[in-house]
MIZA-336945 format. One record per residue (C-alpha): residue in one letter; x negated, y negated, z. Coordinates in steps of 0.05 Angstrom, whole numbers, padded with zeros to 5 digits, always signed. Example, Ala and Ser with C-alpha at 12.3 -4.5 7.8 and 13.67 -1.06 7.14 Angstrom:
2
A-00246+00090+00156/S-00273+00021+00143/
//
This chain:
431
X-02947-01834+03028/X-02949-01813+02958/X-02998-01753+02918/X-03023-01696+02949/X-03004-01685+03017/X-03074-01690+03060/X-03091-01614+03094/X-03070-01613+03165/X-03018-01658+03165/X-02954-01613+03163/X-02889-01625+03130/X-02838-01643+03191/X-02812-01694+03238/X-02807-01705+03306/X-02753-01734+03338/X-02737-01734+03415/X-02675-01683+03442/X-02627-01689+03492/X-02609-01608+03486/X-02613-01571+03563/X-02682-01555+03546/X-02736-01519+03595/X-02805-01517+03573/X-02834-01483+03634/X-02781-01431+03646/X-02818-01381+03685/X-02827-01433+03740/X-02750-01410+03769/X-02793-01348+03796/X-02847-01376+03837/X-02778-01419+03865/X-02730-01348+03874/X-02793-01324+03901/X-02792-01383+03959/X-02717-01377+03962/X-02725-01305+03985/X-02770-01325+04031/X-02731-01386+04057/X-02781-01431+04050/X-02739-01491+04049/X-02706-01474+04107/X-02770-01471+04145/X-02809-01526+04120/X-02748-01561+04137/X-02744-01534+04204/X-02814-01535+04222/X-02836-01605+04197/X-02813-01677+04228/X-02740-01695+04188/X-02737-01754+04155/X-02730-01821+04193/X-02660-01839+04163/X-02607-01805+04141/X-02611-01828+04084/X-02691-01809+04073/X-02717-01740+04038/X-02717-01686+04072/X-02795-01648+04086/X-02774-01598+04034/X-02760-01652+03977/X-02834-01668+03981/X-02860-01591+03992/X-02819-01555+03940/X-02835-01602+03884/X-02916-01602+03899/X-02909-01529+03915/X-02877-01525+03832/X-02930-01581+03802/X-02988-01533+03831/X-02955-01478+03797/X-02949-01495+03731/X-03008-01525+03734/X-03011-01598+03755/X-03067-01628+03802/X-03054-01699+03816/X-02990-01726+03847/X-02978-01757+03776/X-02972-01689+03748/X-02894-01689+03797/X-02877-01737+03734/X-02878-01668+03689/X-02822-01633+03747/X-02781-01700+03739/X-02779-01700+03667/X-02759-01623+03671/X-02687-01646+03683/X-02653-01581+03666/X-02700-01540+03700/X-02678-01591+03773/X-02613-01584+03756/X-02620-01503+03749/X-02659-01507+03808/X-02618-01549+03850/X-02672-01597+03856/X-02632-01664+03844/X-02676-01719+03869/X-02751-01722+03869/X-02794-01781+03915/X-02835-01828+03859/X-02910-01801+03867/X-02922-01868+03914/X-02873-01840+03965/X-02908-01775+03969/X-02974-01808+03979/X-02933-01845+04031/X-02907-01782+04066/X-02976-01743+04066/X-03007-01796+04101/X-02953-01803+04158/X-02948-01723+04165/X-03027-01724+04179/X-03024-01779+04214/X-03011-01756+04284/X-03014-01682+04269/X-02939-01660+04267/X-02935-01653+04194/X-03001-01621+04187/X-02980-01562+04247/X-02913-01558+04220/X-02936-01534+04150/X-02984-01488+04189/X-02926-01444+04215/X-02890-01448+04153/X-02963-01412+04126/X-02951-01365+04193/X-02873-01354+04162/X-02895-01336+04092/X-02950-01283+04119/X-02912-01254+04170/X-02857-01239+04108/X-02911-01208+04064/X-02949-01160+04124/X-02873-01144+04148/X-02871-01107+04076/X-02929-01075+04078/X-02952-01010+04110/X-03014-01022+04137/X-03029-01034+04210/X-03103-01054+04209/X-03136-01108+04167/X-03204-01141+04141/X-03218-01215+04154/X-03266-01256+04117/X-03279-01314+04142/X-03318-01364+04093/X-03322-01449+04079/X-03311-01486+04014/X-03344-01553+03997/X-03294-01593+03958/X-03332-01658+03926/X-03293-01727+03936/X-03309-01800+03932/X-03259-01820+03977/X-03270-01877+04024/X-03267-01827+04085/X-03301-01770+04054/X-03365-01755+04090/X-03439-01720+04067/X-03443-01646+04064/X-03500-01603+04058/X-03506-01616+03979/X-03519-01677+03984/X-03460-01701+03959/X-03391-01724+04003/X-03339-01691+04006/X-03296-01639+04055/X-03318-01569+04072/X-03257-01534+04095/X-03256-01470+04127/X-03214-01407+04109/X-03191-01339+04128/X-03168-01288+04086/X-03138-01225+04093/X-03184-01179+04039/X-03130-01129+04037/X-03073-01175+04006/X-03113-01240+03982/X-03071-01282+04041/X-03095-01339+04062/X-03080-01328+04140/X-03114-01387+04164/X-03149-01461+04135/X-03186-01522+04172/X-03193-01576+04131/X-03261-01612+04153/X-03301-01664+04135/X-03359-01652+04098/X-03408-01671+04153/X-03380-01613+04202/X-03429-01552+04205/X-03407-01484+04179/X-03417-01462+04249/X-03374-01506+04288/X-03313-01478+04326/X-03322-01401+04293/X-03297-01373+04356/X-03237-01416+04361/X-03220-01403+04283/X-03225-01333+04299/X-03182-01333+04351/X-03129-01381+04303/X-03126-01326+04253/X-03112-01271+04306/X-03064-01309+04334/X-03024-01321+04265/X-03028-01229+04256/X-02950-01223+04276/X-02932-01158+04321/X-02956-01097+04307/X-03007-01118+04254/X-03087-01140+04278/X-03141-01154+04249/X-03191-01098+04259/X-03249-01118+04221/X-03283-01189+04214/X-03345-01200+04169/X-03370-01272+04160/X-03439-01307+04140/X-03496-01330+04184/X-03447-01390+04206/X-03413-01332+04253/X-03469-01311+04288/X-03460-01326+04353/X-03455-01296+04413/X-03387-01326+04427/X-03358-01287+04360/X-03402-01223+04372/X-03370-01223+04447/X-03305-01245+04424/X-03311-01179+04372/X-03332-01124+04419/X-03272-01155+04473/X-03215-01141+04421/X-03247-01078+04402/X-03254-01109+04327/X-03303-01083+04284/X-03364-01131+04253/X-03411-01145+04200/X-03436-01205+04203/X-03496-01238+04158/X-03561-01248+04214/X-03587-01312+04221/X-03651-01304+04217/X-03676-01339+04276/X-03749-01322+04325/X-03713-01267+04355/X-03689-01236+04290/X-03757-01239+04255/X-03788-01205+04319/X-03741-01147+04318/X-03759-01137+04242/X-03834-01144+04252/X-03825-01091+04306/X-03790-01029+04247/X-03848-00986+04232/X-03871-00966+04170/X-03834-00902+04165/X-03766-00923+04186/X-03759-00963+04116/X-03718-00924+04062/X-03714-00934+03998/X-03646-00960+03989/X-03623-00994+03916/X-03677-01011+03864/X-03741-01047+03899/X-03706-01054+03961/X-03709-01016+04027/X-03676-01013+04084/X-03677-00992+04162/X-03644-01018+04219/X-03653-01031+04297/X-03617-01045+04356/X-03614-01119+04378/X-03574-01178+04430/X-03574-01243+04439/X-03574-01274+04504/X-03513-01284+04516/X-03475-01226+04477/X-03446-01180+04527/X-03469-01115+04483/X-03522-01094+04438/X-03503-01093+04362/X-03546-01057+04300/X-03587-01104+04256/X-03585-01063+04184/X-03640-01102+04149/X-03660-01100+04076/X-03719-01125+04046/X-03760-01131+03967/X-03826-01156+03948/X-03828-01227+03936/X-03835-01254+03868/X-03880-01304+03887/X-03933-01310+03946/X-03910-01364+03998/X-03974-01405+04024/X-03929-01422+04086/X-03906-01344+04103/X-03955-01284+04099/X-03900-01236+04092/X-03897-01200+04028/X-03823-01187+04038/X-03757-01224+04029/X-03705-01198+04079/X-03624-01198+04080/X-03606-01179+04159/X-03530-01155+04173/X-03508-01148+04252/X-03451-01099+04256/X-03416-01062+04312/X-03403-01003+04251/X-03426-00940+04266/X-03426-00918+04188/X-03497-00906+04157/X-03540-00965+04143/X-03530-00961+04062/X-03448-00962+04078/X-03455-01016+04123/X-03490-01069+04070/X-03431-01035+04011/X-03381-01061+04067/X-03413-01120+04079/X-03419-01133+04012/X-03346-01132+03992/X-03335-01203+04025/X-03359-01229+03961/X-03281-01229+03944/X-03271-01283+03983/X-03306-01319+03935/X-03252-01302+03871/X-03202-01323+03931/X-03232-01387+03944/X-03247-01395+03868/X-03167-01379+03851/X-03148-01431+03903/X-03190-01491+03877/X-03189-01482+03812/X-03123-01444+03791/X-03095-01485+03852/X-03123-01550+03837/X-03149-01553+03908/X-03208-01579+03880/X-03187-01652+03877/X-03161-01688+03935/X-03112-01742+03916/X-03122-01798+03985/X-03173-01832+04013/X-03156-01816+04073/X-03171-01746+04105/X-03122-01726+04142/X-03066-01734+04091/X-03111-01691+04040/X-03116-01638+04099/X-03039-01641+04091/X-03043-01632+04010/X-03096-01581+04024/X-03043-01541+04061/X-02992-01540+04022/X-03038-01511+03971/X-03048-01461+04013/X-02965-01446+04009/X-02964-01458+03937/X-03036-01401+03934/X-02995-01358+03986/X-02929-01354+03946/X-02964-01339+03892/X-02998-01281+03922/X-02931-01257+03957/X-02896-01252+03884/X-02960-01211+03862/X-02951-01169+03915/X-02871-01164+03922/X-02843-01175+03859/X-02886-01172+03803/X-02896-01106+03763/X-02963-01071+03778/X-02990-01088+03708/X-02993-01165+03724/X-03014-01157+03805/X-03086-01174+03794/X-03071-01231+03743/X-03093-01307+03756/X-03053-01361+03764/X-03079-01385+03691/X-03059-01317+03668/X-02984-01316+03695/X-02982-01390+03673/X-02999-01373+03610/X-02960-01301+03592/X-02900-01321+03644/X-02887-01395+03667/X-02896-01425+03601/X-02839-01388+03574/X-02785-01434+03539/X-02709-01435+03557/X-02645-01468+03552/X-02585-01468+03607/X-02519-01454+03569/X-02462-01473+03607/X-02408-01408+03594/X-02346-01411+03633/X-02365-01402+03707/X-02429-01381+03696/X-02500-01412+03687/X-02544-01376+03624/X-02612-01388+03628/X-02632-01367+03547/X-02703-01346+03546/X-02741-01354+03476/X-02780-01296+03483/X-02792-01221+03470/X-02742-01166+03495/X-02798-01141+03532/X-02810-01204+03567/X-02731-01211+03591/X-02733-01148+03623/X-02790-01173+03661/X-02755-01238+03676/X-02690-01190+03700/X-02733-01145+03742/X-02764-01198+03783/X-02704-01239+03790/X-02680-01161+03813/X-02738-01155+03871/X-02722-01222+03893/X-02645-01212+03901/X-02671-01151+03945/X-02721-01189+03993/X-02671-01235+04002/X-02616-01188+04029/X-02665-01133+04054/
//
């Protein structure tokens, strides 16, 4: 090309290099991170071993998708982009990786008849148990709340948006952002189904000395079996009201002057209710505002928002309490999107309850650095955000001597942050 050089077209070449290059060198954290918490060793442990000994071991497929979610990928393709990081698998000790056909493969045989699918739940139990053995706290809040995750998959089935897909179902521990519990379900399976049994799943994953002492869920969790389950483990409540013939009675039946004002045009009062088959009575804090517009259908001037709680706090504390669930969203929100749980990658549904999982490791890890080895400044960060000021940091592995140099192109500030999470790691790991 000869004249004027055009504007935007910049003066150099490009040429391919075979240098020890990393261009993701912040991902050897997330993996110290599982190395602390002997992941491997579990996932290997807990899941079916490989049918030969010749096959891949459970971890060889876990490790790598557990990596590909945290830097970012969300299709089994994306495990092309941890292959191609050669030094980084050497560094790591990662030597072979399964072609992306193989782990579509092995999802669908470890959902198949369950094994795979339990196994990676008590590797989740493993990882949780490590965090809450760290921390002080005795007593924690569950929220309890369901996703819909849109797929045209063959077996995907019609949720309640009209549109198919899976609605899985999770439980988080507000305190520390775990995810203690998940149920992937098709998208046809109401919000309410089996709330007392997932209840009693994400008590059972608490490890000794640690409960769950407070449970707050949406109108899908009202039910006498969870309000009775509740008041039987002496565990405290707020749960949205459903609000049912019963519910709408006890509201019509609050006077006029037990109605406060509470926050802008809304007021509030509350009254004691049961169900038939709850075993105690429970407060119904209600709030209610003046319609926008008249209903032709419903006389009632009012909109309402009903809570049932156990709580004995005032009614305005209650509703702030209640309120707070709304975390769960930024939870769920982290774990599709930052996650990529947001795309399923088979057709068929059990082997994407299996991916689904192990996002929930590769969310859960993440959340364990945040909370055991990162410095406070970068605890409330996003995935996107560590990915961007942290993972995507460039390297090269020098070979000195005996020793292994990782060489991070970065700022002096940034090393020491490298060196003092390495540091914490080194610490869990012989603590």
């Amino acid at each position: 090309m000869t004249g004027k050089l055009r504007q935007g077209i910049l003066p150099f070449r490009i040429e391919r290099s075979d240098e020890p290059l990393i261009a993701r060198g912040g991902l050897v954290l997330p993996y110290e991170m599982a190395r602390a918490l002997e992941l491997a060793e579990v996932i290997d442990r807990e899941l079916p071993p490989p049918g030969s000994g010749r096959g891949y071991k459970p971890s060889q497929f876990v490790m790598p998708l557990v990596l590909m979610l945290h830097g970012g990928g969300k299709k089994l393709e994306d495990l092309r982009e941890i292959k191609g990081e050669v030094s980084l698998r050497k560094l790591l000790g990662i030597k072979d990786l399964p072609a992306t056909c193989t782990v579509g493969d092995w999802l669908r045989r470890m959902g198949q008849d369950g094994r795979g699918l339990s196994g990676l739940g008590r590797v989740n139990r493993h990882t949780v148990a490590e965090v809450l053995r760290r921390d002080a706290r005795k007593e924690y809040t569950l929220d309890a709340d369901a996703t819909v995750i849109e797929a045209d998959k063959e077996q995907a089935q019609w949720t309640y948006k009209d549109e198919k897909g899976y609605q899985p179902l999770l439980g988080f521990l507000f305190e520390l952002g775990l995810v203690l519990w998940d149920e992937f379900r098709d998208g046809n399976v109401p919000a309410q189904a089996g709330a007392v049994e997932f209840l009693e799943r994400c008590q059972g994953m608490m490890p000794k000395g640690k409960r769950i002492a407070y449970y707050r869920a949406d109108s899908a969790s009202y039910q006498a079996g969870v309000i009775n389950r509740c008041t039987k483990d002496k565990v405290l409540f707020t749960i949205t009201a459903d609000q049912d013939s019963a519910v709408k009675t006890a509201i019509r039946d609050i006077s006029r002057e037990q109605w406060q004002p509470h926050k802008g045009d809304r007021e509030i009062a509350e009254t004691v209710h049961s169900m038939e088959d709850t075993k105690e009575a429970f407060r119904l804090i209600v709030q209610r505002w003046p319609k926008v517009q008249a209903d032709l259908f419903d006389p009632d001037p009012y909109c309402y928002h009903v809570i049932a709680t156990n709580r004995e706090e005032p009614a305005s504390k209650v509703v702030e309490l209640h309120n707070q669930r709304g975390q769960a969203e930024n939870f769920i929100k982290e774990l599709k999107e930052g996650f990529g749980m947001s795309w399923m990658p088979c057709a068929e549904s059990y082997a994407n309850a299996v991916y689904f999982r192990i996002g929930v490791i590769a969310y859960n890890l993440f959340a364990a650095m945040k909370l055991l080895s990162l410095p406070p400044w970068l605890r409330n960060s996003t995935i996107a955000s560590l990915r961007w000021q942290v993972y995507q940091t460039a390297a090269r592995v020098v070979h000195h001597g005996h020793q292994v140099l990782l060489k991070l192109a970065t700022s002096a500030e940034k090393l020491v942050l490298f060196l003092g999470i390495r540091k914490r790691c080194l610490q869990m790991a012989y603590g």
